[in-house]
C-alpha positions as CSV (number, residue, x, y, z in Angstrom):
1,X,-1.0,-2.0,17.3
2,X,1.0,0.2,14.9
3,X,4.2,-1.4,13.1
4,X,6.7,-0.1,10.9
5,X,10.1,-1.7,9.1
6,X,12.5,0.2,8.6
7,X,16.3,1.9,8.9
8,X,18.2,4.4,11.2
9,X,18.8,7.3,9.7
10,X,21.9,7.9,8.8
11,X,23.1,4.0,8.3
12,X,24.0,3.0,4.4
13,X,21.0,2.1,2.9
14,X,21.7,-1.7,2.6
15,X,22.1,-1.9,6.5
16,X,19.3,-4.9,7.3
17,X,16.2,-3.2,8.4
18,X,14.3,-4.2,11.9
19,X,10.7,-4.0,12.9
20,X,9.7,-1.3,15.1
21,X,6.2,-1.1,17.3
22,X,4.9,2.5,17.2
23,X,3.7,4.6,19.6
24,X,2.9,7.8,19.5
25,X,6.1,9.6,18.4
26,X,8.3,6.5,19.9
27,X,9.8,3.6,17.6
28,X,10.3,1.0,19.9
29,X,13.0,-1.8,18.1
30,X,11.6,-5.1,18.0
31,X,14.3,-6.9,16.2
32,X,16.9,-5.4,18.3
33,X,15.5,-7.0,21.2
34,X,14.6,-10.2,19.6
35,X,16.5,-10.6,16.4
36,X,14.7,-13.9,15.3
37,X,12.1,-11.2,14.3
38,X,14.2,-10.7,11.4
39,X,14.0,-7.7,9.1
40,X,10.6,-7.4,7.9
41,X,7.2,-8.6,8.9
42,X,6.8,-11.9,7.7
43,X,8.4,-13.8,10.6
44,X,5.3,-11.8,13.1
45,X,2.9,-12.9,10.9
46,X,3.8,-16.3,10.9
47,X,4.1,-16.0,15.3
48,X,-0.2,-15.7,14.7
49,X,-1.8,-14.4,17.8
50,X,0.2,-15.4,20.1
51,X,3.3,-13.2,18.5
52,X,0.9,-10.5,18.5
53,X,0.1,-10.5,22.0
54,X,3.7,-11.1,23.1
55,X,4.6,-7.4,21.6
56,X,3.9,-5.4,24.0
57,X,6.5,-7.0,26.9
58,X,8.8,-7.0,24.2
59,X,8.6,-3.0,23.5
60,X,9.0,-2.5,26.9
61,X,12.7,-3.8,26.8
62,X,13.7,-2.6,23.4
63,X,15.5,0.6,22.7
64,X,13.3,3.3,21.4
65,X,13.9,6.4,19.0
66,X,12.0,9.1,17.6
67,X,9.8,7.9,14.9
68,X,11.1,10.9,13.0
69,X,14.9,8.8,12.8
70,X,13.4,5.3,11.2
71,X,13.3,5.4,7.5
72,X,10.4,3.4,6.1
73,X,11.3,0.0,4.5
74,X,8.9,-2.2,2.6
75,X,6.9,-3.6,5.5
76,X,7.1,-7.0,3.5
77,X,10.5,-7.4,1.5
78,X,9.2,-10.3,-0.6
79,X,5.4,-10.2,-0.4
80,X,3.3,-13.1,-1.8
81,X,0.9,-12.3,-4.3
82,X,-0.1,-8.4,-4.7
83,X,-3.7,-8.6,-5.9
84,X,-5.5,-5.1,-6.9
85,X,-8.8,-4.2,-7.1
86,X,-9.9,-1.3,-10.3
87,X,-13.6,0.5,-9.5
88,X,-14.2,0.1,-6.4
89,X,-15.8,2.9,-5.9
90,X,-19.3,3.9,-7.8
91,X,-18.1,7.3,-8.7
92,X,-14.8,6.5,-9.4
93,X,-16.2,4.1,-12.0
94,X,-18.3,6.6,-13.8
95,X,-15.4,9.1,-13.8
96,X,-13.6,7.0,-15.9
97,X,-16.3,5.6,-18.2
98,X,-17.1,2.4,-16.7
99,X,-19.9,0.8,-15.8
100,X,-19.8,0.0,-12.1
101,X,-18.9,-3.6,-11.6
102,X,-21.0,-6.1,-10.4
103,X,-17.9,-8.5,-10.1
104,X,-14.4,-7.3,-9.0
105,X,-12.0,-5.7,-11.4
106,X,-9.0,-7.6,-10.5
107,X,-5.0,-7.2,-11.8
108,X,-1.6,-8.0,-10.2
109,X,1.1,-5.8,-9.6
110,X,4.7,-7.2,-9.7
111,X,7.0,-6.8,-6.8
112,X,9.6,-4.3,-8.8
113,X,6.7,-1.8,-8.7
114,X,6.6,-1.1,-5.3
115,X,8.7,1.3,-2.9
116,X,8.4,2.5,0.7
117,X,7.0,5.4,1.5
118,X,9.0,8.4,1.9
119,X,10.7,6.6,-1.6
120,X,11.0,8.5,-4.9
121,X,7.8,7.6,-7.2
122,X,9.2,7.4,-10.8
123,X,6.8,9.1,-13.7
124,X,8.3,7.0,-16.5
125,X,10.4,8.7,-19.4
126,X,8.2,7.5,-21.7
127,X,4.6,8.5,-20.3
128,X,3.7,12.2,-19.2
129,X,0.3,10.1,-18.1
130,X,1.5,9.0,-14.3
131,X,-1.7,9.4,-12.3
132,X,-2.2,9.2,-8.1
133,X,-4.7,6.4,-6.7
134,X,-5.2,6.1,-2.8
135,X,-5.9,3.3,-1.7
136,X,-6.3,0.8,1.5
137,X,-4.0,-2.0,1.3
138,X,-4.8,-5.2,3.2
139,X,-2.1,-7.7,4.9
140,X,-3.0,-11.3,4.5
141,X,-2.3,-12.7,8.3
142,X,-4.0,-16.6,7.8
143,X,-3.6,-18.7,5.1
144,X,-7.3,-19.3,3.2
145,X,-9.4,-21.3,0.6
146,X,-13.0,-20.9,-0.1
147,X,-13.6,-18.6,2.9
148,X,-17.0,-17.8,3.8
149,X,-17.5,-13.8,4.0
150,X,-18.5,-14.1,8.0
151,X,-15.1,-15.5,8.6
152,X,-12.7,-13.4,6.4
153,X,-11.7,-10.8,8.5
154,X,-10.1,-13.4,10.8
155,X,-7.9,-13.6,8.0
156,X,-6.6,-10.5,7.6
157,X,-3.3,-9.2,9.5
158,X,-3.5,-5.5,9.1
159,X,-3.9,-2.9,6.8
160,X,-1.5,0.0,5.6
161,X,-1.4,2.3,2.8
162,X,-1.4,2.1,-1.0
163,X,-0.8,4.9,-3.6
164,X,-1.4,2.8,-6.9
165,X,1.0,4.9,-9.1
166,X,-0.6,4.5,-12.7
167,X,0.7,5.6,-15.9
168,X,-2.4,5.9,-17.7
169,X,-1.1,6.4,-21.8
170,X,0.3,2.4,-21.1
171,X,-2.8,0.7,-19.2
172,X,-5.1,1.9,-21.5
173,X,-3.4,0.4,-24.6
174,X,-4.9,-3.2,-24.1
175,X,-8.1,-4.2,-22.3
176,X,-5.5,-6.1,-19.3
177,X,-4.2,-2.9,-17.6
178,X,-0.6,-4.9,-16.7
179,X,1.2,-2.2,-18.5
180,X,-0.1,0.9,-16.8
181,X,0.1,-0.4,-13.3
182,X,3.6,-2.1,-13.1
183,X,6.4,0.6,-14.3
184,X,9.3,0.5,-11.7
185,X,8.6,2.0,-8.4
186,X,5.4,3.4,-9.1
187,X,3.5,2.2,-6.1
188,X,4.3,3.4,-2.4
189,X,3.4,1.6,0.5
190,X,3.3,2.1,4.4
191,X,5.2,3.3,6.7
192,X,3.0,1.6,9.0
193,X,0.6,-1.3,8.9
194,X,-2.1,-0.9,11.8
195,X,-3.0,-5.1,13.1
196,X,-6.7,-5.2,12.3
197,X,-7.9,-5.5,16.1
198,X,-6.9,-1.5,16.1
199,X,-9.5,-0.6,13.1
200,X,-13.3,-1.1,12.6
201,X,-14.2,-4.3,11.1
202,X,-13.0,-4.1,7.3
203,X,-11.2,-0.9,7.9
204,X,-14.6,0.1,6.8
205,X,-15.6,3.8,7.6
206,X,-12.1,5.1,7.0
207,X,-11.5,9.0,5.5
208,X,-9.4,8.4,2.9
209,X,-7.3,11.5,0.8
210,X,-5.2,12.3,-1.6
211,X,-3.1,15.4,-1.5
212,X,-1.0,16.7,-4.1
213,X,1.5,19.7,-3.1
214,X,-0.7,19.9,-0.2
215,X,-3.8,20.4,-2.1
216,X,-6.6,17.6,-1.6
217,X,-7.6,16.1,-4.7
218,X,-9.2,12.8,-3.4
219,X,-11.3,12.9,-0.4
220,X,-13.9,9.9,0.3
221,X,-14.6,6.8,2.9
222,X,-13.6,3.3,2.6
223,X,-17.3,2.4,3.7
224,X,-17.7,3.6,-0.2
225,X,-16.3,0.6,-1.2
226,X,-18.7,-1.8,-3.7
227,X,-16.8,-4.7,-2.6
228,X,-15.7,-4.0,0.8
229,X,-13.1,-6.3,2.3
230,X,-14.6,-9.1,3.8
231,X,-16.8,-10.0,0.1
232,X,-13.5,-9.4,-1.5
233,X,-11.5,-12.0,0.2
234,X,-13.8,-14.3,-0.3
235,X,-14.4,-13.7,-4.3
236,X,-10.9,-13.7,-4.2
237,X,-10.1,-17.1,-2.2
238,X,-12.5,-18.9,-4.4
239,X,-10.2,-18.5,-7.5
240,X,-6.8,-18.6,-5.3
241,X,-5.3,-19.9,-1.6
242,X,-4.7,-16.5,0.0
243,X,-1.5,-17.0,1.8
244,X,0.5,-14.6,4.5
245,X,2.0,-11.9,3.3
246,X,-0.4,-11.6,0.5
247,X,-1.2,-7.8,-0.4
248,X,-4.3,-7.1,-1.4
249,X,-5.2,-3.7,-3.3
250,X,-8.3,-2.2,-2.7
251,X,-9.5,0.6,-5.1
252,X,-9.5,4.0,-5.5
253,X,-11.8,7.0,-4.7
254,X,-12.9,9.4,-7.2
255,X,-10.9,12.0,-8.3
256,X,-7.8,10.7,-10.0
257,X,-5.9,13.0,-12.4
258,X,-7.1,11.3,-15.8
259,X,-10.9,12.0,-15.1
260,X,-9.9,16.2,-14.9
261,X,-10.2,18.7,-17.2
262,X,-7.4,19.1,-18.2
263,X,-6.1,15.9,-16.7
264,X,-3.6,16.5,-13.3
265,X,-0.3,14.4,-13.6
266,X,2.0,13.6,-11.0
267,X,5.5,15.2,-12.1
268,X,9.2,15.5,-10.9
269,X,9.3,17.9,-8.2
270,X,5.5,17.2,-7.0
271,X,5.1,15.3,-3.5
272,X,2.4,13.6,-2.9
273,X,0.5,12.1,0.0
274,X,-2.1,9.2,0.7
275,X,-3.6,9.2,4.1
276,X,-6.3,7.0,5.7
277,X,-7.7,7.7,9.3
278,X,-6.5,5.4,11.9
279,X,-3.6,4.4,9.8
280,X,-1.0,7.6,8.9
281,X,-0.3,9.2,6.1
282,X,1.9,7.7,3.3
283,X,4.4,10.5,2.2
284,X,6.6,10.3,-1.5
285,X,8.2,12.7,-3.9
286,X,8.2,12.7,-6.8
287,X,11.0,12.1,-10.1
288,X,11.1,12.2,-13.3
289,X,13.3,9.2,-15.0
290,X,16.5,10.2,-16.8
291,X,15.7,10.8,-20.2
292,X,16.2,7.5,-22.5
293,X,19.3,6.9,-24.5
294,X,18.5,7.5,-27.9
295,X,20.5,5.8,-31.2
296,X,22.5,9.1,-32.0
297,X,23.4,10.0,-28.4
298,X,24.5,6.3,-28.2
């Protein structure tokens, strides 16, 4: 099953958003037909299973629109812990110098990075370096400690779409790569999240592109992966309870501006476009940020 969160067009842009089901080019409005759904996902993922399987009769008696008339929302408006994953892919790794991990590369991105697709990506005033990463983003559904890799997929929700906005200058300046991975609104997610039972197991086996103006600059397959998901959820739940609503990031394919000669940024005026098979394509454009303030203009 295909969900999205978001807005009418059209409506002011704090107007509460609802969850829709999607199918085909049809937006059928969950929360309009039950509003205890509230506005984003959270309150499904809670409902387990059985909230999942009730879905369906509930589409049938909600209003529908054209998909083309929802505006994407965060599918998550407070998600739990956002836990990313650097090369997880061999040639991505050698691309940019590394030696390819035998453990994950782990970092957290902050909630005041992200933004919905179709959202403005901002390439920091202070950085020319703000680089594209495509990536499969996983939607904790169970909550989970020590999980043994044979059981982790039950854990999983769904899986949607990540473009891991980097500004490179900034999270290469210290060996933690915080800086570089957490400007404002510099990671896009959605529209849609796709409930796992829709996908192969793991999402694994996935095309997975980048394109940039329309030209393709990443193109790979999330059975790539060196950790794929299941091993990663359970690395990860040995360090930390994974919870619902936990986002989990999972690497990038080769190809990424910073590893080109000469390098390919992302820059106001671009639009650029991470798509996954099975799952949709995640659409932004791209701005620049107003030029800073400085002590004479002041």
């Amino acid at each position: 099953m295909k969900l999205m969160v978001g807005r009418p067009t059209g409506v002011e842009p704090g107007t509460v958003p609802h969850v829709y089901a999607i199918d085909g080019d049809a937006a059928a409005d969950l929360s309009a037909a039950d509003p205890t759904l509230g506005a984003d996902l959270s309150r499904l993922i809670a409902r387990g299973t059985d909230g999942l399987a009730a879905v369906p009769d509930l589409a049938g008696t909600a209003p529908h629109r054209p998909v083309a008339e929802v505006v994407p929302a965060l599918p998550l408006a407070a998600p739990g812990k956002i836990v990313c994953l650097g090369l997880n892919y061999v040639d991505h790794a050698k691309e940019g110098g590394y030696a390819v991990p035998d453990y994950p590369v782990l970092f957290l991105r902050a909630t005041t990075s992200l933004l919905p697709a179709g959202g403005a990506l901002v390439r920091p005033a202070c950085s020319e370096t703000f680089d594209y990463e495509a990536e499969l983003l996983v939607v904790i559904g169970r909550r989970g400690r020590h999980i043994a890799e044979s059981q982790a997929l039950d854990h999983v929700f769904g899986y949607t779409l990540f473009n891991d906005g980097s500004v490179r200058a900034y999270q290469r300046r210290t060996h933690q790569w915080t800086a570089g991975k957490n400007f404002d609104a510099t990671g896009a997610i959605g529209p849609a999240v796709v409930t796992a039972d829709e996908l192969p197991a793991g999402a694994a086996g996935l095309a997975i592109q980048t394109r940039l103006n329309g030209a393709v600059v990443q193109s790979a397959n999330t059975a790539d992966m060196i950790f794929p998901v299941a091993r990663t959820l359970s690395i990860l739940s040995e360090v930390m309870t994974l919870e619902p609503g936990d986002l989990i990031a999972m690497g990038t394919p080769p190809g990424v501006g910073h590893a080109r000669t000469p390098p390919l940024w992302m820059r106001g005026g671009d639009t650029v476009e991470v798509e996954i098979e099975g799952i949709g394509v995640c659409r932004n454009p791209v701005v620049d940020e107003a030029p800073l303030a400085t002590d004479a203009a002041a």
